[in-house]
C-alpha positions as CSV (number, residue, x, y, z in Angstrom):
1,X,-5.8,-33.6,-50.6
2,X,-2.3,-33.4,-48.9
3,X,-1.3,-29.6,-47.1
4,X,1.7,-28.1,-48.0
5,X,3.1,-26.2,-44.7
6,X,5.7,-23.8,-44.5
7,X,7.8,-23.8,-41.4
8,X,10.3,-23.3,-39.5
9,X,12.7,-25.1,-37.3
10,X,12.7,-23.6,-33.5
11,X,14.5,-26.2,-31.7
12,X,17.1,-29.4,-32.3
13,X,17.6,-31.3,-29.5
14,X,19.8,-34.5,-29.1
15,X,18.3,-37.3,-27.6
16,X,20.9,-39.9,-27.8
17,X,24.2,-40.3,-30.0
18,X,21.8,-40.1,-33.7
19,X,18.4,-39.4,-32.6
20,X,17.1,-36.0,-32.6
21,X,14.0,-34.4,-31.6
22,X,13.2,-31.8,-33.5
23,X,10.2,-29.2,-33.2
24,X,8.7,-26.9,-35.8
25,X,6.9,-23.7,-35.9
26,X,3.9,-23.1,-38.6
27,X,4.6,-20.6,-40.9
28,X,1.8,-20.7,-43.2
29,X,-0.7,-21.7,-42.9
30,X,-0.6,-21.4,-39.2
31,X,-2.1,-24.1,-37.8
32,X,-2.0,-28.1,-38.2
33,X,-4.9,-30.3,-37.7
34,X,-4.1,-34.1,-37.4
35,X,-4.8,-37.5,-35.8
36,X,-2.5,-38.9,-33.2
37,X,-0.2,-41.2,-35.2
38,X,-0.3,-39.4,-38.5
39,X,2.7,-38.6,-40.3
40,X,4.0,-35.6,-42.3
41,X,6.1,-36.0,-45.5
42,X,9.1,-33.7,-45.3
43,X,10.4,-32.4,-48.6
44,X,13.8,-33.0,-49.0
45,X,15.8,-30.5,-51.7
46,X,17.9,-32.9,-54.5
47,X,19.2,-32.1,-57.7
48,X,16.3,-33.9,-59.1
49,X,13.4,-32.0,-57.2
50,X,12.3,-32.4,-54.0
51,X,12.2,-35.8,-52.4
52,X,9.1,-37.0,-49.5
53,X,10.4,-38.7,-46.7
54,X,7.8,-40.1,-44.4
55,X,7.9,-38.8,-40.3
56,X,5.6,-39.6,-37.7
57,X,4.4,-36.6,-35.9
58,X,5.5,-36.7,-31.9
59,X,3.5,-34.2,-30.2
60,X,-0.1,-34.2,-29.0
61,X,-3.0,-33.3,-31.3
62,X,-3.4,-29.8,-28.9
63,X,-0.3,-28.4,-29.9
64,X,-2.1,-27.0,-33.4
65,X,0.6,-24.3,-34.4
66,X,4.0,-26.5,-34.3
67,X,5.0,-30.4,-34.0
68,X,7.7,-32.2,-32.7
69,X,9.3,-35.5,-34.9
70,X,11.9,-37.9,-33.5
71,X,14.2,-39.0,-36.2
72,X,16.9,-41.4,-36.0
73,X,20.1,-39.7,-38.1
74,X,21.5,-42.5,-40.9
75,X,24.4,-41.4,-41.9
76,X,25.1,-40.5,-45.5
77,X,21.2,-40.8,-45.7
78,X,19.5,-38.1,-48.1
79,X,17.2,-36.5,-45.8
80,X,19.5,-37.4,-42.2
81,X,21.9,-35.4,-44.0
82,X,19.7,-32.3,-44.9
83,X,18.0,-32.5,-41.3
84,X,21.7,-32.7,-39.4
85,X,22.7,-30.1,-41.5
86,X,19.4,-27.8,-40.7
87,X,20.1,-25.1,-38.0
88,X,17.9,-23.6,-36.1
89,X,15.2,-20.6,-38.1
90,X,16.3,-23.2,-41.7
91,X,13.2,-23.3,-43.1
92,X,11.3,-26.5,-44.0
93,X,8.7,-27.7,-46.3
94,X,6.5,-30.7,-45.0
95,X,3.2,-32.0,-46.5
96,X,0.3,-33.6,-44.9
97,X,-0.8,-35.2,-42.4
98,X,-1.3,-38.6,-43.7
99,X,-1.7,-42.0,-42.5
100,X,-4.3,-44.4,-40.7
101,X,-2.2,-45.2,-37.9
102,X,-4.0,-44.6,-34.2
103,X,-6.1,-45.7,-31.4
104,X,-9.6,-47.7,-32.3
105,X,-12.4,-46.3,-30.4
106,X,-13.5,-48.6,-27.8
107,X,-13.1,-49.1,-24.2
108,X,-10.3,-52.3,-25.0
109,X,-7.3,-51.7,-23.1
110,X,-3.7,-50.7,-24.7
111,X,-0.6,-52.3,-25.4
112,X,2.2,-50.7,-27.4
113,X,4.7,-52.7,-28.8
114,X,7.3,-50.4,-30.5
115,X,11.4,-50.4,-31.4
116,X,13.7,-47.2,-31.6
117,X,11.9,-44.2,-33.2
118,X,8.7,-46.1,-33.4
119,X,8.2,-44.1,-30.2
120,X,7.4,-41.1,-32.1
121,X,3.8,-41.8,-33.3
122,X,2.8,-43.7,-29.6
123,X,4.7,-40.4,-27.9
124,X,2.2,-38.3,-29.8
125,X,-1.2,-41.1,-28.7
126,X,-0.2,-41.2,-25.2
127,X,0.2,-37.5,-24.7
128,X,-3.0,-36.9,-26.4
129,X,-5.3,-39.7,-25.2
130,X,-4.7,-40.2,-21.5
131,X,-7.8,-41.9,-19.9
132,X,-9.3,-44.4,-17.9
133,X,-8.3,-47.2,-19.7
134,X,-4.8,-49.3,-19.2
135,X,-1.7,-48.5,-21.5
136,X,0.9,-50.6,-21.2
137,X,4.5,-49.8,-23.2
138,X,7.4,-52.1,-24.3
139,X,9.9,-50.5,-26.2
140,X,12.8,-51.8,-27.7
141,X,16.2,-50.1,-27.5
142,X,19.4,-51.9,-27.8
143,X,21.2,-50.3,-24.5
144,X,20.9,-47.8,-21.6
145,X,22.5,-45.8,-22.9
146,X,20.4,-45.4,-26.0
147,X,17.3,-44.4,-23.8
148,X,15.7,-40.8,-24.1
149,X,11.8,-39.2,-22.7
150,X,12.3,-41.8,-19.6
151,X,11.1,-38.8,-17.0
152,X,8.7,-38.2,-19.6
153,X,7.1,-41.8,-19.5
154,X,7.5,-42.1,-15.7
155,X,5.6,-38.5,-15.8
156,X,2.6,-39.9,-17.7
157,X,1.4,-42.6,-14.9
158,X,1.7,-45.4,-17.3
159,X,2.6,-48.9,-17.1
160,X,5.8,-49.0,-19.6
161,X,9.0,-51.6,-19.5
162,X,12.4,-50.0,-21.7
163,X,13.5,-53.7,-23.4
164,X,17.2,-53.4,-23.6
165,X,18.6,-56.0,-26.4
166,X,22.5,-56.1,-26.0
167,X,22.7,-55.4,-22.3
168,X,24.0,-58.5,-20.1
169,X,22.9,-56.5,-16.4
170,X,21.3,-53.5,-15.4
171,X,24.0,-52.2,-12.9
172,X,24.4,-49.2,-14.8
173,X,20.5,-47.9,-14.2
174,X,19.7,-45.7,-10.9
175,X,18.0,-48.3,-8.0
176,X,15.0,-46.2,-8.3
177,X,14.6,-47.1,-11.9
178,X,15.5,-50.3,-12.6
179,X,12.0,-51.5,-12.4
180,X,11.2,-49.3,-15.9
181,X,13.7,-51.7,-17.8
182,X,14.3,-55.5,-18.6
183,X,17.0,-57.5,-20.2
184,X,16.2,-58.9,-23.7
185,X,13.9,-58.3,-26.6
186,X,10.1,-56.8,-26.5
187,X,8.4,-60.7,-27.1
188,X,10.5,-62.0,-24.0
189,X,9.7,-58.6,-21.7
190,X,6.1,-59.0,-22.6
191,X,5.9,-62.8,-21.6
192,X,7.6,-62.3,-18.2
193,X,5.0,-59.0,-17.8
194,X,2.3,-61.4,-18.8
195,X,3.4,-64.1,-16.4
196,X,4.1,-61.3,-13.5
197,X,0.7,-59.9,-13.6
198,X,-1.6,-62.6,-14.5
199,X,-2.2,-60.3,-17.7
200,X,-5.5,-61.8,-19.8
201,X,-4.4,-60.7,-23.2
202,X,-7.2,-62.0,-25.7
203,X,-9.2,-58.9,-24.9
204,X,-6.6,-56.6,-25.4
205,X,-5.7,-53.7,-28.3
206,X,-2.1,-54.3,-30.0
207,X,-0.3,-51.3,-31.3
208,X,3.0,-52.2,-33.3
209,X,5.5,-49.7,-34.7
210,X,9.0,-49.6,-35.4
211,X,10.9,-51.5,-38.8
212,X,9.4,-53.5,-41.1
213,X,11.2,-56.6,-40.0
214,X,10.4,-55.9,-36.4
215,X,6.6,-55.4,-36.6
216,X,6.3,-58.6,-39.0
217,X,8.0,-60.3,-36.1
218,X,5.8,-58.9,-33.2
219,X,2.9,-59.6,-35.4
220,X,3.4,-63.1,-35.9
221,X,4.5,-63.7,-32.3
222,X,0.9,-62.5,-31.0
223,X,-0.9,-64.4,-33.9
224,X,0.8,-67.8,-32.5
225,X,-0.8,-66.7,-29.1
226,X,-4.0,-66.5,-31.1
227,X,-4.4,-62.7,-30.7
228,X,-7.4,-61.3,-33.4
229,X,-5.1,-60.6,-36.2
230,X,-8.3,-57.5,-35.9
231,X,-6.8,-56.1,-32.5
232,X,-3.8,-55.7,-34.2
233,X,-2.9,-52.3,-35.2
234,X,0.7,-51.5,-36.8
235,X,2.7,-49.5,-38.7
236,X,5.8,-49.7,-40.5
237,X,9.0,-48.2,-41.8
C-alpha cells in the first residue's frame, strides 16, 4: 500500500531554460524510505479531484526526511503548470514510493543510457551506490546549453559522456571539459566509447531511461548487438 506524504516545498532551482530541480521537506510523516530509482506520484489539484503524475525521485536513499525531483516544465501542461506556479513553503501532496526501477545486485558492471530528465532516477543510483564497480553515463541532451549537474558528475569520479544532438562543434565548451561531451546521439557516443576503449560489452548491465520512444530505440539498438535482452533494465515515460 502506497504513502500519502505531506510536504513542503523548500527550494526551486532552475537548471536550464524548463527544467527545475525541486526539493521537498517531509511534513508528515517525517521520513521517506525508498529504493534508488523509485518514483513518487505527485497529486495534482483539478476541478475533477486530484490528478497523479508520475516523478522519479533524484536524491540518494540517505536523505530520509526530504527528496529532490528534476522535472522538465511543458507548457500549458496540468501539473508543469501547478509546479511553475508553486512558491517556495506551497504545500504538496505526493504518494508513494513506487516502481521497480534500480540496480540488480551483482558485481556486473554499469552503463546508463538516459535522455533529458531521465537523469533524475540514475542521479538518485549513482549518489547512493557508489562502489567498486565501473559506471559508465551517456546522456542525451540536445545542446550545451541545455546541460545542468555537470560539476556534480565530474565530482562523482565516474566515467560519463553529455551526447549533444543538434550541436555541429564543441567550441562553445571550456578546454578543460570538452572531453565530458560528444557530438551526436547516445547510440553513436557509445560506439565511438566502445571502439576508444576496447569496451567488452556482453558482460555488461544496461540501464535505460528517458521517453518512451527513446528507450524502445536504445533497447533495440543493444538487442542487434546481441546484448541479453535480461541485462537490460529500463524505464519509461
Amino acid at each position: 500500500m502506497l504513502n500519502t506524504y505531506k510536504t513542503i516545498l523548500a527550494k526551486k532551482t532552475q537548471l536550464n531554460s524548463n527544467t527545475y530541480l525541486y526539493n521537498f521537506d517531509l511534513l508528515e510523516p517525517k521520513e521517506i524510505i525508498f529504493k534508488p530509482g523509485q518514483y513518487v506520484m505527485l497529486k495534482v489539484p483539478s476541478g475533477k479531484g486530484p490528478v497523479s503524475r508520475l516523478y522519479s525521485i533524484a536524491s540518494p536513499d540517505t536523505a530520509k526526511n526530504s527528496f529532490d525531483l528534476i522535472i522538465e516544465i511543458v507548457p500549458g501542461g496540468l501539473a508543469s503548470n501547478y509546479l511553475f506556479s508553486l512558491g517556495e513553503k506551497s504545500e504538496v501532496i505526493f504518494q508513494g514510493p513506487a516502481g521497480m526501477f534500480g540496480l540488480k545486485k551483482n558485481e556486473r558492471d554499469k552503463i546508463f543510457m538516459v535522455t533529458g530528465t531521465g537523469i533524475a532516477p540514475i542521479r538518485s543510483i549513482l549518489i547512493s551506490n557508489i562502489k567498486n564497480q565501473k559506471y559508465y553515463l551517456f546522456w542525451g541532451l540536445k545542446s550545451f546549453q541545455d546541460v545542468y549537474l555537470l560539476n556534480e558528475l565530474k565530482k562523482l569520479g565516474i566515467q560519463f559522456k553529455i551526447c549533444l544532438s543538434r550541436e555541429q562543434n564543441l567550441d562553445m565548451i571550456p578546454e578543460e571539459d570538452k572531453k565530458y561531451f560528444e557530438i551526436g546521439h547516445i547510440d553513436s557516443c557509445f560506439d565511438q566509447h566502445v571502439e576508444n576503449c576496447k569496451l567488452k560489452i556482453d558482460n555488461l548491465d544496461y540501464y535505460l531511461c528517458g521517453g518512451r520512444q527513446v528507450v524502445e530505440s536504445l533497447k533495440q539498438f543493444l538487442l542487434i548487438k546481441n546484448i541479453s535482452q535480461e541485462n537490460i533494465i529500463f524505464e519509461k515515460f
